[in-house]
VOBA-1610 file (N, C-alpha, C; in pm, whole numbers, padded with zeros to 5 digits, always signed):
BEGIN
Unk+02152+00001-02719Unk+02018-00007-02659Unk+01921-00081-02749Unk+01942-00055-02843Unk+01865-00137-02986Unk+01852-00294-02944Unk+02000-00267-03005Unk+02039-00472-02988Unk+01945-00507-02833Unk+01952-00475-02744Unk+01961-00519-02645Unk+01778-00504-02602Unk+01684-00451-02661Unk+01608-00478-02703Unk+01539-00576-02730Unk+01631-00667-02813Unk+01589-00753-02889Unk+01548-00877-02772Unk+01623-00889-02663Unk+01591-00975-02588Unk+01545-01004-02491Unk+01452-00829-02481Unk+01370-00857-02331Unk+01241-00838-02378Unk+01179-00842-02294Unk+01013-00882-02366Unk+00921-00746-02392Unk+00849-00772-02452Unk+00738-00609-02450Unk+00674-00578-02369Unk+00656-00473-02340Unk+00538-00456-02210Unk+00389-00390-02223Unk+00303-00439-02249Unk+00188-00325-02242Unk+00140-00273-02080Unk+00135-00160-02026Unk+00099-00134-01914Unk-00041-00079-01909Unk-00160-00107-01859Unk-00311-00056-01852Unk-00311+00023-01736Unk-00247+00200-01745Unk-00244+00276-01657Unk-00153+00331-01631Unk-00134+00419-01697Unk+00036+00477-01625Unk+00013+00620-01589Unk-00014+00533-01431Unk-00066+00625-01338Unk+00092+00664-01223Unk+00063+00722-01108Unk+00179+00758-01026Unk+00293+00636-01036Unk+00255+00512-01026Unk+00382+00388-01013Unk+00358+00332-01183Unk+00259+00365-01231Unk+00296+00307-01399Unk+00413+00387-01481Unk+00370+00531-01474Unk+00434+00561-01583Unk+00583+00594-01528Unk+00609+00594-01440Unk+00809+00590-01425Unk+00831+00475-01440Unk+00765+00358-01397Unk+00787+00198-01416Unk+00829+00193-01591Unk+00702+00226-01657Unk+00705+00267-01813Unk+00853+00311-01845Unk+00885+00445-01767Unk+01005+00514-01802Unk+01123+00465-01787Unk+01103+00350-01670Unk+01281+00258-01634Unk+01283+00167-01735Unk+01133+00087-01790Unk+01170-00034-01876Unk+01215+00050-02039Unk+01143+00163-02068Unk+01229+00228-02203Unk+01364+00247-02218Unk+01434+00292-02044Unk+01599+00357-02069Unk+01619+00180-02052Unk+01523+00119-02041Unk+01649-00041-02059Unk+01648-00110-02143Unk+01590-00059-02283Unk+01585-00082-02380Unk+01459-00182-02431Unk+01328-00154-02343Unk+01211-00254-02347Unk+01100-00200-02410Unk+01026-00260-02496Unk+00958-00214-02606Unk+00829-00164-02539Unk+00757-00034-02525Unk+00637-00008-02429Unk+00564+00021-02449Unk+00431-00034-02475Unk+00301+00039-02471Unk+00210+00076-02344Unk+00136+00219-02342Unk+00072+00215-02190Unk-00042+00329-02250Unk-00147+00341-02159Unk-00254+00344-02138Unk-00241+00484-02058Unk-00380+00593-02082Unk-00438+00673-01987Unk-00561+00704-02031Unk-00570+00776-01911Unk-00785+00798-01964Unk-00768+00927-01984Unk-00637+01008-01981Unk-00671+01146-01994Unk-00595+01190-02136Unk-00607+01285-02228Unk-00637+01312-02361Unk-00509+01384-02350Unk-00479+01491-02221Unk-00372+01574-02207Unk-00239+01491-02186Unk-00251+01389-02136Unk-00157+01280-02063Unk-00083+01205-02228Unk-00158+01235-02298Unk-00137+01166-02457Unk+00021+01182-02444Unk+00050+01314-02499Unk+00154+01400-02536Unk+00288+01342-02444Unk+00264+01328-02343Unk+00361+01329-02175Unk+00411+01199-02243Unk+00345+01077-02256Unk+00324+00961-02276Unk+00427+00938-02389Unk+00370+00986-02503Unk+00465+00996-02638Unk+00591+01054-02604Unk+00580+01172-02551Unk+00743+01222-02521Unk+00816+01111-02484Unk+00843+01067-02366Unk+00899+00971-02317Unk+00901+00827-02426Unk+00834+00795-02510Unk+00890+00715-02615Unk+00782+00605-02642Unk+00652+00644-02511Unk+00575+00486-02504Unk+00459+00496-02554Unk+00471+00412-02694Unk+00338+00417-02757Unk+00188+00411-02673Unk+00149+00546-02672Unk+00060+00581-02567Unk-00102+00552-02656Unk-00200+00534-02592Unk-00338+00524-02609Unk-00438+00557-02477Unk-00546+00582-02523Unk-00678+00632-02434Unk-00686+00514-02375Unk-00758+00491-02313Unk-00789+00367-02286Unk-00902+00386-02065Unk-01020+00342-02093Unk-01108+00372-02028Unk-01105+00216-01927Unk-01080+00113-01834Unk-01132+00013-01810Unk-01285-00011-01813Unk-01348-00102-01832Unk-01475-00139-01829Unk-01572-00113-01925Unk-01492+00044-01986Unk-01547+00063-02100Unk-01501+00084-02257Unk-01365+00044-02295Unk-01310+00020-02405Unk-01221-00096-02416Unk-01254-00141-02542Unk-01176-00249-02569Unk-01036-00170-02566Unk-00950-00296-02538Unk-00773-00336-02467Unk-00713-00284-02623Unk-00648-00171-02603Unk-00582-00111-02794Unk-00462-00216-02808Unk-00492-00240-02950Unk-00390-00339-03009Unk-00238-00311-03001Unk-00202-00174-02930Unk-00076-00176-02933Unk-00007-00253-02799Unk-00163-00297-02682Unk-00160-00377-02550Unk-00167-00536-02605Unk-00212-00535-02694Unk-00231-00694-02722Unk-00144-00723-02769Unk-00026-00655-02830Unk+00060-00678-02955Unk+00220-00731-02858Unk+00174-00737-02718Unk+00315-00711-02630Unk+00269-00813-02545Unk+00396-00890-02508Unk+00418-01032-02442Unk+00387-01031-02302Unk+00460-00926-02226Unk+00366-00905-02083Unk+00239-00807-02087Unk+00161-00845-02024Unk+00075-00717-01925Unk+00077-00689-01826Unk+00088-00590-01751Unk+00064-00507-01642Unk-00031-00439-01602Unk-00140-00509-01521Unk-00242-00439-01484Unk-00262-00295-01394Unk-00243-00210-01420Unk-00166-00117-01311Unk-00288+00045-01281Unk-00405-00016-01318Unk-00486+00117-01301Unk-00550+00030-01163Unk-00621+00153-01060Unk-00675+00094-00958Unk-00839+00110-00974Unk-00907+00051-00859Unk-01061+00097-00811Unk-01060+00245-00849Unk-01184+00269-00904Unk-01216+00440-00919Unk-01209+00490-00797Unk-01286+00439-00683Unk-01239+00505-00585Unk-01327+00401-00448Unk-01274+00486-00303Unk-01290+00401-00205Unk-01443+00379-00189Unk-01505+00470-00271Unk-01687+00462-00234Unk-01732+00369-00309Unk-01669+00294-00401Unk-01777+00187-00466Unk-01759+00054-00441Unk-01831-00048-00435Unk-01803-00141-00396Unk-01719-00282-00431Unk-01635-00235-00556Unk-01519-00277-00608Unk-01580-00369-00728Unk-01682-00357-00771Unk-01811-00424-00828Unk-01749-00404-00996Unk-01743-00300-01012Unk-01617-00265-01136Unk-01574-00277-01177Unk-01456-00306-01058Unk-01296-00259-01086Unk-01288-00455-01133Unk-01346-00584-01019Unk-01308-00708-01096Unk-01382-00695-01222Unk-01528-00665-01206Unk-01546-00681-01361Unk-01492-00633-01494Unk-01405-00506-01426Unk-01283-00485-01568Unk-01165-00575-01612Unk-01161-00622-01473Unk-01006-00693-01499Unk-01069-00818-01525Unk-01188-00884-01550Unk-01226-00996-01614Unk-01264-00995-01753Unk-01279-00851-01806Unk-01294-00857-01948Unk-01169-00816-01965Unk-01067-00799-01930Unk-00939-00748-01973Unk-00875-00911-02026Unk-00956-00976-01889Unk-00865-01106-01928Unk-00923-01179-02037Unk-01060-01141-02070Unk-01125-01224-02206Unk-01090-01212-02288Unk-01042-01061-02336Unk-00962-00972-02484Unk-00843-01074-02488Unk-00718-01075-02364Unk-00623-01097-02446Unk-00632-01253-02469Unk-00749-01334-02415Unk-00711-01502-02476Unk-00640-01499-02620Unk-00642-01464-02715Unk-00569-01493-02822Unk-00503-01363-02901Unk-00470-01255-02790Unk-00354-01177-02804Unk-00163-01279-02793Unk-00121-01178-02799Unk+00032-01198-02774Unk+00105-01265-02627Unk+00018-01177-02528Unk+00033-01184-02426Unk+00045-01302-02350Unk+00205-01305-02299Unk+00204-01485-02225Unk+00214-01454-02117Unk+00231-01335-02064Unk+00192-01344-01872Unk+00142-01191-01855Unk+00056-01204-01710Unk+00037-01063-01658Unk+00039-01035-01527Unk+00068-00935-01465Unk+00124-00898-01350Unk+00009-00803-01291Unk-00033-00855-01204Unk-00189-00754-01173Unk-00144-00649-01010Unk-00120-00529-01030Unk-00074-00438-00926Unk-00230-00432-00794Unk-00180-00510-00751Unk-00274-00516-00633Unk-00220-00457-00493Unk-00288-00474-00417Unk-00226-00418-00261Unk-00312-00491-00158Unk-00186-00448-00041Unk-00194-00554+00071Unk-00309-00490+00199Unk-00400-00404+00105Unk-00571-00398+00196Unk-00636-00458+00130Unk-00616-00590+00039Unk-00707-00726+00030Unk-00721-00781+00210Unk-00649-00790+00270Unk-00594-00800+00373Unk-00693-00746+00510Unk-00792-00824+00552Unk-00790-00758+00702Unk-00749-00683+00806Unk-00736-00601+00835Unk-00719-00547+00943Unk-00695-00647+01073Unk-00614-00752+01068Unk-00540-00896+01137Unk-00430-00778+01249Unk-00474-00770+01399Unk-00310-00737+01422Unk-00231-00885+01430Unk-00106-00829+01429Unk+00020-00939+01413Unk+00092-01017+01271Unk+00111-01074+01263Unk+00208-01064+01134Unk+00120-01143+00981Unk+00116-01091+00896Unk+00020-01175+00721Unk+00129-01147+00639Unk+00081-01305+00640Unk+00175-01360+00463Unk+00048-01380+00428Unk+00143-01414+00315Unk+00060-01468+00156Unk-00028-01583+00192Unk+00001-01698+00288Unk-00025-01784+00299Unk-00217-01761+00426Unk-00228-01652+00452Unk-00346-01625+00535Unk-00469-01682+00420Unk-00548-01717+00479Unk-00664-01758+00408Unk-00771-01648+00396Unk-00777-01601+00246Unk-00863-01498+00214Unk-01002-01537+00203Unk-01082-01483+00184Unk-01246-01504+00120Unk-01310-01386+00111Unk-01427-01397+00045Unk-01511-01278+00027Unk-01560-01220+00161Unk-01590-01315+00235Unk-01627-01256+00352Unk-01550-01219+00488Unk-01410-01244+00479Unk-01327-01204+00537Unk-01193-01059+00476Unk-01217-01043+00343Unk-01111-00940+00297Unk-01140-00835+00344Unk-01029-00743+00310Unk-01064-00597+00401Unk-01085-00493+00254Unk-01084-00564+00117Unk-01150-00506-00044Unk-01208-00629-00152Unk-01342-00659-00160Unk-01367-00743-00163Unk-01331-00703-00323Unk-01334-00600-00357Unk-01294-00544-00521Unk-01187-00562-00553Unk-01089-00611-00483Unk-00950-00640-00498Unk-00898-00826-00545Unk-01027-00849-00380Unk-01006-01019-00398Unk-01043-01077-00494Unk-01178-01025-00563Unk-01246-01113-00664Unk-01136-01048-00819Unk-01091-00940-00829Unk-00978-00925-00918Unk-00848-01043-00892Unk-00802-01030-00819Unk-00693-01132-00793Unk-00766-01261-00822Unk-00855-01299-00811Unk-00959-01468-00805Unk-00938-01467-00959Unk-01007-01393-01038Unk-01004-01389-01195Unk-00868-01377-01228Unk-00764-01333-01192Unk-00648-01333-01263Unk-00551-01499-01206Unk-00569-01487-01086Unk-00549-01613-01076Unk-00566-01740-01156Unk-00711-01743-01158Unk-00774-01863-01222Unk-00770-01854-01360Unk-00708-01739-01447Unk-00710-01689-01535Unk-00585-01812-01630Unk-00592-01865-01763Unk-00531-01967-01819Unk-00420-01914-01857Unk-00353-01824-01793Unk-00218-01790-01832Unk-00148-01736-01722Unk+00008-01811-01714Unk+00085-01757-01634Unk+00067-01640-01598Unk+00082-01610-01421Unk+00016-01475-01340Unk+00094-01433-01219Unk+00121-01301-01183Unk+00190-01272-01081Unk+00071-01177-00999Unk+00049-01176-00869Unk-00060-01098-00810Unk+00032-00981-00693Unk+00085-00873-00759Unk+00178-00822-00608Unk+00083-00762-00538Unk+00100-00781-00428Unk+00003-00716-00323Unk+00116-00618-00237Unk+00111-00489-00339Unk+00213-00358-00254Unk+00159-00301-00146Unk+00226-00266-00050Unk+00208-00176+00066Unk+00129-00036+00018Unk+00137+00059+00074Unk+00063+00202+00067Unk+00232+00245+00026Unk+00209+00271-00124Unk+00324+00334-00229Unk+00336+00500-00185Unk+00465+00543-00132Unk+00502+00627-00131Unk+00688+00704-00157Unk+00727+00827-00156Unk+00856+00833-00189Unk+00835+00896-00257Unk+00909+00985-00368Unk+00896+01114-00471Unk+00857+01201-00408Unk+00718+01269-00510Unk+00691+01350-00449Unk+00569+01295-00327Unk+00567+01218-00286Unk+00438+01179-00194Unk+00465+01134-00095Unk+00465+01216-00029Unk+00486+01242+00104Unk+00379+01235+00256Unk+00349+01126+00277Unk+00221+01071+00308Unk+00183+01145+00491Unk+00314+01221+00549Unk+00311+01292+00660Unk+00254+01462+00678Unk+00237+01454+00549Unk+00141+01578+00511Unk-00012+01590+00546Unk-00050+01462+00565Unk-00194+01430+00580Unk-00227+01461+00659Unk-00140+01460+00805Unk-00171+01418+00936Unk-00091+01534+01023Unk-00014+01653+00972Unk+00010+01694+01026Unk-00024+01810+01047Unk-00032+01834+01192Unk-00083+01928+01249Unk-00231+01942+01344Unk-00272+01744+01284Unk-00375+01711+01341Unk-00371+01656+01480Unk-00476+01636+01561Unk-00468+01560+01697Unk-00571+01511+01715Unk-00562+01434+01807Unk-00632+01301+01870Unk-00632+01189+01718Unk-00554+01185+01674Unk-00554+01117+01557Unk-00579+00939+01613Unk-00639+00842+01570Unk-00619+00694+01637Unk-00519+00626+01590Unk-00533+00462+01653Unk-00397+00365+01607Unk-00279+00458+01580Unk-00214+00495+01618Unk-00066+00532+01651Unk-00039+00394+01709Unk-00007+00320+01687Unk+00068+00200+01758Unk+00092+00116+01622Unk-00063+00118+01545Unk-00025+00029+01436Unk+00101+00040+01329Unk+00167-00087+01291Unk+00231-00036+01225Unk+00227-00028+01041Unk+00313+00048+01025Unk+00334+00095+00867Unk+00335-00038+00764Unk+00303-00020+00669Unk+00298-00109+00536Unk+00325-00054+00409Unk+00436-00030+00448Unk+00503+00096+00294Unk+00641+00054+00172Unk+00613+00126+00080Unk+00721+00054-00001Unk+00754+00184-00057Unk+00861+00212-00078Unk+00906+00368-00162Unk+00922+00293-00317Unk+00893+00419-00383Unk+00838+00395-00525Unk+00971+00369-00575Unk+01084+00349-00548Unk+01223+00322-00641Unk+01189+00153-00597Unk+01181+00142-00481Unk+01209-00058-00477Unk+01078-00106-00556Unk+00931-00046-00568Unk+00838-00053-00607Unk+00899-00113-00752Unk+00948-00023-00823Unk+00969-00015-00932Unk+01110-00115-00959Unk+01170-00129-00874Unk+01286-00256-00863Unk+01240-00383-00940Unk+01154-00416-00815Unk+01085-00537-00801Unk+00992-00548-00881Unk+00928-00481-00948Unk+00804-00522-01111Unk+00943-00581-01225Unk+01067-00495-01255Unk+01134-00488-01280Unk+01165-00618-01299Unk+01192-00706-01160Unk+01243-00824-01142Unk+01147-00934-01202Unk+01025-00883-01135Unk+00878-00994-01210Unk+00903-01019-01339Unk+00950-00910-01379Unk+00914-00885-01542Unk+01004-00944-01648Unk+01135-00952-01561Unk+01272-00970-01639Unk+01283-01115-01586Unk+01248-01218-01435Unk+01277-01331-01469Unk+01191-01438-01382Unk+01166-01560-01477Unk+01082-01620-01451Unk+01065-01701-01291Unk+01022-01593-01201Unk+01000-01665-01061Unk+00881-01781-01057Unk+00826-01837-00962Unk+00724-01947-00931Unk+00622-01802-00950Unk+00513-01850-01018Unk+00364-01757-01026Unk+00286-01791-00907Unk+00248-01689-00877Unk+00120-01661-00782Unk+00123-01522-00692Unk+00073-01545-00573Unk+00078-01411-00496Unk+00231-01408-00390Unk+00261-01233-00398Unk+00394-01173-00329Unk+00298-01074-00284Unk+00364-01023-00150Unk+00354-00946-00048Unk+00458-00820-00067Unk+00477-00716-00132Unk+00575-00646-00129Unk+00540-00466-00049Unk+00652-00509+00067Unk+00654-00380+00124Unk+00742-00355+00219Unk+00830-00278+00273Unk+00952-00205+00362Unk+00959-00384+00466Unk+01069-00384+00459Unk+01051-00508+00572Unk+01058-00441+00748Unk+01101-00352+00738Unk+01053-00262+00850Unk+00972-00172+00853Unk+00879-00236+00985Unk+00708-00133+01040Unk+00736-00061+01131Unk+00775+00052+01155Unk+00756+00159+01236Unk+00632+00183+01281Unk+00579+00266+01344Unk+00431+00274+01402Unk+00380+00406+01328Unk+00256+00381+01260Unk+00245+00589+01214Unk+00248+00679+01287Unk+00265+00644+01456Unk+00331+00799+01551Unk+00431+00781+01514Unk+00527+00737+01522Unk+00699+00707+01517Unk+00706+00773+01420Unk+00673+00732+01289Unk+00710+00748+01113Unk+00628+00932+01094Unk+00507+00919+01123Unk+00451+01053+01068Unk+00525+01172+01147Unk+00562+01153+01299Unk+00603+01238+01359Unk+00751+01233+01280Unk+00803+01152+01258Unk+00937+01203+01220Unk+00948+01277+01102Unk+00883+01217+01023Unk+00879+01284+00872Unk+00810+01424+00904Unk+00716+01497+00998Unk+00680+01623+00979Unk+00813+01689+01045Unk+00900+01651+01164Unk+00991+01698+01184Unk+01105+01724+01091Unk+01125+01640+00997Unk+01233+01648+00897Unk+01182+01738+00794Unk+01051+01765+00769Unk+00987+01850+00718Unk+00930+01970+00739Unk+00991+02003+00878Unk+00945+02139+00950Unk+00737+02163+00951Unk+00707+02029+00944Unk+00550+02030+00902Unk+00523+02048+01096Unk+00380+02094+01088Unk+00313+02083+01212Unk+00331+01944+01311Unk+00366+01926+01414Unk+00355+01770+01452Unk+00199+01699+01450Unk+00191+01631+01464Unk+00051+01571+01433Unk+00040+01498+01618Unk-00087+01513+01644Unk-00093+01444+01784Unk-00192+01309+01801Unk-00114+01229+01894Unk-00182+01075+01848Unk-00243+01048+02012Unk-00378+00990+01996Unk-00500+00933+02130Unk-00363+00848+02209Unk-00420+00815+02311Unk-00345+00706+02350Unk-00385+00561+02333Unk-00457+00540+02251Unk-00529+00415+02210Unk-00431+00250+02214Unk-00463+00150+02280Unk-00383+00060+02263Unk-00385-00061+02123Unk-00439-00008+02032Unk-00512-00086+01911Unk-00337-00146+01857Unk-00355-00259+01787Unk-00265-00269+01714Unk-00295-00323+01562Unk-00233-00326+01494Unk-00290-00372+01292Unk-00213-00449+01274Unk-00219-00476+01129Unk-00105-00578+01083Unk+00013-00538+01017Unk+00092-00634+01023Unk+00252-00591+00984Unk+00215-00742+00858Unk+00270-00643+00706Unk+00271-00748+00631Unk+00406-00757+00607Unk+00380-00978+00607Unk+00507-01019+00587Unk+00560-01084+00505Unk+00718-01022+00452Unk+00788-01054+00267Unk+00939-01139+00290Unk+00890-01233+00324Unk+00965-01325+00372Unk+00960-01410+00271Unk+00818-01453+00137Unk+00843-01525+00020Unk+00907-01413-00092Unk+00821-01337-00076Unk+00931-01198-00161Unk+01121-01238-00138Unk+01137-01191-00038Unk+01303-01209+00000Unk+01375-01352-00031Unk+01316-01449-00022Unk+01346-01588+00042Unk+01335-01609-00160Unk+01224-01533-00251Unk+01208-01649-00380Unk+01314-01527-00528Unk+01299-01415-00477Unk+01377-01327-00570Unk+01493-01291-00490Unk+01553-01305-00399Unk+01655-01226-00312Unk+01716-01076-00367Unk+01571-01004-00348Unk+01566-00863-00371Unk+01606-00788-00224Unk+01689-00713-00233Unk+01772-00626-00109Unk+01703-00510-00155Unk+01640-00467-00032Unk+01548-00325-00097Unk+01644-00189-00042Unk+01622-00091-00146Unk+01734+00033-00170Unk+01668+00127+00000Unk+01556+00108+00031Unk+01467+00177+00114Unk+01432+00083+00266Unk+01488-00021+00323Unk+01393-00115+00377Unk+01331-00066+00477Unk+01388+00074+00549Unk+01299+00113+00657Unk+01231+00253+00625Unk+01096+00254+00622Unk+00994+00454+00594Unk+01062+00549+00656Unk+01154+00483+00761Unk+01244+00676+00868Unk+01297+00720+00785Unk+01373+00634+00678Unk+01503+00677+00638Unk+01465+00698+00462Unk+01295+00737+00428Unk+01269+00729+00282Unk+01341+00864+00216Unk+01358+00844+00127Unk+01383+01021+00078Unk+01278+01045-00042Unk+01245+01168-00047Unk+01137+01223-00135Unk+01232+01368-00233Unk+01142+01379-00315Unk+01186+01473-00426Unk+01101+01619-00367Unk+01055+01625-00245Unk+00921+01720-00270Unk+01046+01835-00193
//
């Protein structure tokens, strides 16, 4: 594991949150050198156990710890504080993130984004849809992706589905409820093992840079998917309007077509969870 070490790259991760820190945990058993980040003091300990030179680390308000600068990739992997602010923040962190490392170590970074940059479009979005400030469906997302983009160093932007699988079990939300809306629309999901595949793949070999779309290549509808999963879960059924709305189905057709990644999960019926 040593030797083998020697020839894959370092990783600093900023967040090892629900998809950071097992991500953290697959690149250590593969022998990859790791530093990562939390804002919580208790989380220290968890962090160290597992082997990855851990640090505090606040966005927006502490400088990037040298054990993040000292490592060849970055992984941007903490999100928006939350859905109430106006994402006003979250780019202005990830633009001083990108000022620190100009003359760090760091020769590429991988910014964990998601595919509600994205309008509310029904019918099918790639990568190739034309974004703007005044058309995104997180304008805190787009102007992050804009800065990392334009940013002078090789860049990967994944734009993941709504991450679920383990313990998160996203049919819990909804069940037992009724008149719920959009039941027709469909799903945009990725289970956290292909999640973690595919950073995996970013990380280990040099694809074309820019933006990927990653999520289940099959959309079920959230009646279809939530009702099944509370049934397999003995949960309440959840009851859906009859509304004819439809959303978007995002599409990973440059994903498939530029890494020829076969996902372990490709359809949400068939996810399995730890819960």
């Amino acid at each position: 594991m040593e030797g083998q070490s020697k020839n894959l790259p370092s990783v600093g991760i900023l967040g090892c949150g629900w998809l950071g820190f097992p991500f953290a945990k697959t690149l250590i058993e593969l022998g990859v050198h790791v530093a990562g980040t939390t804002t919580s003091i208790d989380k220290l300990g968890l962090l160290g156990t597992a082997k990855i030179q851990a640090s505090l680390f606040n966005a927006g308000a502490d400088k990037v710890p040298k054990t993040i600068l000292d490592k060849e990739i970055l992984i941007l992997s903490f999100p928006p504080k939350s859905k109430s602010t106006d994402g006003e923040w979250y780019w202005k962190a990830i633009r001083d993130i990108l000022n620190q490392i100009q003359s760090s170590s760091i020769k590429k970074v991988i910014l964990i984004s998601s595919t509600s940059v994205y309008p509310e479009t029904p019918g099918e979005v790639s990568e190739e849809y034309e974004l703007n400030i005044r058309n995104t469906g997180n304008s805190g997302l787009y102007l992050a992706e804009k800065c990392v983009l334009e940013a002078k160093i090789p860049a990967y932007v994944l734009r993941f589905g709504g991450l679920t699988g383990g313990n998160r079990l996203l049919a819990k939300h909804f069940a037992g409820k009724t008149n719920l809306k959009n039941g027709n629309f469909p799903v945009n999901l990725v289970h956290l093992d292909d999640a973690i595949s595919i950073l995996c793949s970013f990380l280990l070999t040099d694809f074309e840079t820019g933006v990927f779309n990653i999520c289940s290549p099959i959309h079920p509808s959230k009646k279809e998917l939530y009702t099944n999963d509370c049934r397999r879960f003995n949960l309440p059924l959840p009851g859906y309007s009859d509304d004819e709305n439809s959303g978007k189905k995002i599409f990973v057709k440059k994903l498939l077509d530029t890494t020829g990644y076969q996902f372990k999960f490709p359809d949400p019926l068939t996810y399995n969870y730890t819960i």
